[in-house]
N, C-alpha and C positions, 0 to 999 in steps of 0.2 A: 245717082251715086252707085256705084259698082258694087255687084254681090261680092260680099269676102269671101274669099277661099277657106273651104271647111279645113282643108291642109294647114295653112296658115294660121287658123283660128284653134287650131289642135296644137300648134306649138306656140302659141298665145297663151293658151290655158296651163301649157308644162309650165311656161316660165315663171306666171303668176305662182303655179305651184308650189314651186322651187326659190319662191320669193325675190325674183330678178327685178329692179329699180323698172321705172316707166322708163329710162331715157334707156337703160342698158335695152328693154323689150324692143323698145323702136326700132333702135341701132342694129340687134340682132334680125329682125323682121326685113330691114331694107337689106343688108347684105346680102340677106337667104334669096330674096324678090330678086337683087340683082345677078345672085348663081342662076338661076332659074330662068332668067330671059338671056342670059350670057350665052348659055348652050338653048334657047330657041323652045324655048317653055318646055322641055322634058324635065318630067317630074322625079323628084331626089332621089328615090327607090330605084330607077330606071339607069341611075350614077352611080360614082363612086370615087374612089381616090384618084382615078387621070383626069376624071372632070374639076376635082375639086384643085389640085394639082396644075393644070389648064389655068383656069380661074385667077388663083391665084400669080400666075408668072404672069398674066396679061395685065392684073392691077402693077404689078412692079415695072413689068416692062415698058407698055404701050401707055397705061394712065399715070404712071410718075409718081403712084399715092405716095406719104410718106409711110416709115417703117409701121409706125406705130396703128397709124388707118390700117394696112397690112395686116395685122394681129387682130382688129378688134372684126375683121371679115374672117380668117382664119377661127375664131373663136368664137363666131355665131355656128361658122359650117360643122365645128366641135362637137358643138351641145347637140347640134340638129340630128347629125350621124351618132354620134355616139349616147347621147344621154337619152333621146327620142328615139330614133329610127335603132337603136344596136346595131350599127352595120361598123364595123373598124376598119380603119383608113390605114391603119399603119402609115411606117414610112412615106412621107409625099415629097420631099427632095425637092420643092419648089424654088422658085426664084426667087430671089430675101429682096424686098425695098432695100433701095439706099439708105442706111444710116444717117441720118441728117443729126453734124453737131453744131448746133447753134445755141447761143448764149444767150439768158431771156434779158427782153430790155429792161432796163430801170432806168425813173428817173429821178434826178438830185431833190432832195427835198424843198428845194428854191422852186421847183417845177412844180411839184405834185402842189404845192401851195396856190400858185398863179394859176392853177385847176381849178382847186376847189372854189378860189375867190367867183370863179365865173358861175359856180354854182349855187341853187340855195334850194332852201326848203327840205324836201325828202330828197330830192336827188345827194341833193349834197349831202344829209347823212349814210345814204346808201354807200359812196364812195369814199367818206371819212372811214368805214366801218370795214371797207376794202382794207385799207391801208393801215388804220389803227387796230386791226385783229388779223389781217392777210386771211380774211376768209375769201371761197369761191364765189361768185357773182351769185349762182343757185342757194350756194349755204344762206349769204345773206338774206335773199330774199323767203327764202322758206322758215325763217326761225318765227316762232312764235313767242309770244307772252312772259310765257314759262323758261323762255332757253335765256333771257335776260337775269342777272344778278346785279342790281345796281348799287346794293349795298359793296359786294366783295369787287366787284370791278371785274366781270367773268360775263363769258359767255360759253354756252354750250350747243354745239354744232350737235346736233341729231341726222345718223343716217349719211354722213358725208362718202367720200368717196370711199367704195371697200366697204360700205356698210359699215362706218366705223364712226363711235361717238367721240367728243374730243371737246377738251375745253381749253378758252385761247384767251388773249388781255380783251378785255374795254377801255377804251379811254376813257376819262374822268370827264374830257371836253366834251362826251357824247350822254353822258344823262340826264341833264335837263331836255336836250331835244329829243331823245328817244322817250321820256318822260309824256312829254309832250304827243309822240307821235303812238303811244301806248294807248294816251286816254281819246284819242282821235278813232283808233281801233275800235278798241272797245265800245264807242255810240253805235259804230257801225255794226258790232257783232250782238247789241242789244234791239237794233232796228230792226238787223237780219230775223231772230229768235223769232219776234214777235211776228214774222212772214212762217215761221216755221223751220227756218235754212240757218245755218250757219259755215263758218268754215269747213275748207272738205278735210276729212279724216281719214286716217292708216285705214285702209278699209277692215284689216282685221278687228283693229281698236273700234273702229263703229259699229262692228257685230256685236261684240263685247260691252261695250260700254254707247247703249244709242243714243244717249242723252249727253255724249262729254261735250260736242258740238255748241254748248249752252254755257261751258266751261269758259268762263276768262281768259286761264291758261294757256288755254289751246288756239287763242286768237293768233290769226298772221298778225305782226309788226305792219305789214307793208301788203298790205290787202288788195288786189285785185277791184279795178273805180265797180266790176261787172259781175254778175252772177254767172255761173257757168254750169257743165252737166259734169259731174263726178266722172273721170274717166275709167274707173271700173265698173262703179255698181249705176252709173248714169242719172244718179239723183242730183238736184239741184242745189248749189253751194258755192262760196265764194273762194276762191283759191289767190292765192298771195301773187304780186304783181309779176309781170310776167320780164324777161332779163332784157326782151328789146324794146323796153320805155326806157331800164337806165342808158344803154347804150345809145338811143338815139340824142339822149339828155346831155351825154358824155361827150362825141363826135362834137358839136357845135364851140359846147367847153373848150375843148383843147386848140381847137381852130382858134377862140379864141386869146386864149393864153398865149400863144406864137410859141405852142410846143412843137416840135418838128422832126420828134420823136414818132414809132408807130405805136400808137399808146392804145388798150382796151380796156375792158373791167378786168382782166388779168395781169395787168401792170403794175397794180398798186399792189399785188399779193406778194408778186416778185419782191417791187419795193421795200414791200413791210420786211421781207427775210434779209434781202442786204444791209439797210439801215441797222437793223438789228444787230447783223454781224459788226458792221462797223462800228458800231455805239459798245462792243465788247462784249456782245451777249454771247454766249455759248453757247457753239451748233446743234449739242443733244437737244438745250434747251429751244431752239428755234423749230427743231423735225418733230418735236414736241408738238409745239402751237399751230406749224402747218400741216400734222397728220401725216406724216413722211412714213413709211416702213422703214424706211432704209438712211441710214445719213447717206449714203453715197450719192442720191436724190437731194439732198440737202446742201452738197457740199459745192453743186453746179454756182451758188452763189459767192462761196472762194472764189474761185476764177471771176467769176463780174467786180471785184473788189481789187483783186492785184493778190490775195493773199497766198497765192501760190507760187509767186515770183516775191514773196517780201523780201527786201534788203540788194534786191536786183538793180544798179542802175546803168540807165541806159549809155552803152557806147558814145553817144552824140553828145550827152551832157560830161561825158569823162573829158571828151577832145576838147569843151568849152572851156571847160576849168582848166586846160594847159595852158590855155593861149591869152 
């Protein structure tokens, strides 16, 4: 295994600092690794704004990234120059990604049905749980114990995107199996205990509190079959399943179903927001349940609906009716 770069392991520890998500560290880490071998290993101090500038017109140009890949390399090279190194970039005038407008898929409820029939067990709650709350494939799998209300019909997302808590529906068709899949937990985080290990914790909440680990609450729903190493403090724990068992579980699914759709574990979340529009739900109330900042992020599901051409009809069916 390769020694880590002390460089790299210095802005490892900023970010931890500064409380940046595991996936965000990652994402930030590869982008920096890919400025870094782009210009032929000279080191970032030795750069600046035409390197960084550089960089980015050749992901637009020559790699085709979309916009938004664009931005989240833009905004590693940010934090690195600006919040680490203090060197300011000003002005970079780079080359903008294409704008890509595509419409997310959904499918009819007749579909996402003939999904789930192919599914069962845990899978199939994982993906009712897409659809019947439109949470993220990660939300769902990271909630624990505590983020369940089965009395009130509620769930609460901890930490979702933006650092942001949020509570969203449960279906009513999902608490006896999640019931079910609770006290399934639970043996395993009572078997864990008694090895010493439990579920992995906020690592700051584990300093604070090193016993919560032993916590009921704090149990994954949807636990990991394996123990694993804590990926900060490297202690041994069982962390909640990981998102490419649903997804392998999914693919076969929909094969099966004769959907012929491009369907993922982010198709039912779509789902869940259009059905909702169309069932008359109100869009605050939906950017609501999906953790949206902005309705205008919300309202991309008007357009998958028709509700931005309502009462339009089509020329061809005008000609039909004359004749």
């Amino acid at each position: 295994m390769a020694t880590p770069s002390p460089f790299m392991e210095m802005l490892r520890s900023e970010m931890r600092l500064r409380g940046h998500s595991l996936r965000t560290e990652k994402s930030y880490l590869y982008w920096i690794r890919q400025f870094i071998r782009f210009h032929n290993m000279k080191h970032p101090t030795e750069m600046g704004a035409k390197e960084v500038k550089g960089f980015l017109t050749w992901l637009a140009v020559e790699r085709h990234v979309a916009v938004n890949t664009q931005k989240v390399a833009l905004n590693a090279l940010v934090f690195m120059y600006h919040k680490v190194l203090k060197i300011e970039l000003g002005e970079l005038g780079f080359k903008l990604a294409q704008k890509q407008q595509r419409l997310p898929i959904v499918l009819t409820p007749e579909e996402v049905l003939k999904i789930l029939n192919q599914l069962e067990g845990r899978n199939r709650v994982i993906i009712e749980m897409l659809y019947g709350s439109g949470l993220r494939v990660s939300e769902c799998l990271g909630l624990r114990v505590q983020d369940i209300c089965l009395t009130s019909c509620s769930v609460t997302v901890r930490d979702g995107k933006g650092n942001k808590d949020r509570q969203t529906l449960l279906s009513q068709n999902l608490i006896e199996p999640l019931t079910s899949l609770i006290s399934e937990a639970l043996v395993v985080q009572r078997r864990d205990n008694e090895k010493g290990v439990g579920p992995s914790m906020p690592f700051a909440l584990a300093k604070k509190y090193p016993k919560a680990f032993k916590t009921p609450g704090w149990m994954f729903i949807f636990p990991s079959s394996k123990l694993c190493a804590h990926p900060i403090t490297g202690e041994l724990c069982r962390h909640h399943l990981h998102d490419s068992v649903v997804r392998k579980a999914l693919k076969p699914a929909v094969a099966k179903a004769a959907v012929y759709k491009k369907v993922n574990c982010h198709t039912f979340r779509h789902s869940f927001a259009t059905h909702l529009l169309q069932n008359g739900c109100d869009i605050r109330t939906v950017q609501e349940l999906l953790g949206h900042n902005d309705v205008s992020t919300t309202q991309i599901y008007t357009h998958v609906i028709g509700q931005h051409y309502a009462g339009t009809m089509s020329p061809l069916d005008r000609l039909k009716g004359a004749t």
